[in-house]
C-alpha positions, 0 to 999 in steps of 0.5 A: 469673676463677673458677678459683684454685689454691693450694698446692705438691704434689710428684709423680713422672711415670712412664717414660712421663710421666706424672704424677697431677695433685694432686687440690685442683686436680683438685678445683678443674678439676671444680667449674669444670666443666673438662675441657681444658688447655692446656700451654706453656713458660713464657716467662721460666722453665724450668717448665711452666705448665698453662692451663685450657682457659677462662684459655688463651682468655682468656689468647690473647685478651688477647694477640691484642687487643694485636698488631699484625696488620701488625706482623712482630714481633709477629705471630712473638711471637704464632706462637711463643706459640702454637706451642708450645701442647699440648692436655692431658686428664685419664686416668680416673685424674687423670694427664696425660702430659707430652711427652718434649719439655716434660720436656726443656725444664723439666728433669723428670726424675722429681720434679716439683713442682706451683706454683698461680699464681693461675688456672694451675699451673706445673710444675717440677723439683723440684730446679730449683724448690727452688732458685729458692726457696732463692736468692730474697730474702726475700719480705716486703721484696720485697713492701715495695719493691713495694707498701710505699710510702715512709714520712715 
């Protein structure tokens, strides 16, 4: 895995969707020599979530390796994952146009807020974003409960 993105950015799409993708990770797209994406639903929340083309692959492959072809289940979770799916290119300006669709699903009005998560970039609501934020509790004893181990 090459691609790392970091940051927040906020934005505002157009009437038409539209929306400059902020340039550190337009910067990061062409030293990765990546020219598609790949936008979905995030599966646990209501956000986008932008793929380079190369960690979608990966991403898909990882997924198929773990279903089980005879499976119904399994094979529904995978279709569903994959339906939902959208091929996504850069304008000449560094925009890209966000279904009426996937506005809908995150809540995109106008303000959007751009996450780096690591590989991907997900894409928010600026206002449902702020208050996912606000109302999560406090990132260092989150991080001691997780990996902070017990003391004797």
């Amino acid at each position: 895995m090459t691609n790392r993105f970091i940051g927040d950015y906020g934005a505002k799409t157009d009437a038409k969707g539209r929306v400059f993708l902020p340039a550190p990770f337009r910067k990061v797209l062409e030293a990765e020599g990546e020219k598609s994406l790949v936008l979905r639903n995030d599966v646990f929340q209501k956000c986008l979530v932008l793929y380079p083309e190369s960690v979608w692959n990966e991403q898909l492959d990882a997924l198929r390796g773990q279903v089980n072809q005879w499976n119904s289940k399994q094979q529904m979770m995978l279709r569903k994952f994959e339906a939902d799916a959208e091929p996504i290119e850069l304008d000449g300006n560094g925009r890209l146009l966000i279904s009426k669709r996937k506005l809908q699903y995150a809540g995109i009005e106008a303000d959007v807020r751009f996450l780096a998560m690591v590989d991907r970039i997900e894409i928010w609501s600026k206002q449902a974003l702020d208050e996912l934020m606000n109302d999560s509790a406090d990132l260092g004893s989150e991080m001691e409960a997780a990996f902070g181990g017990v003391d004797s």
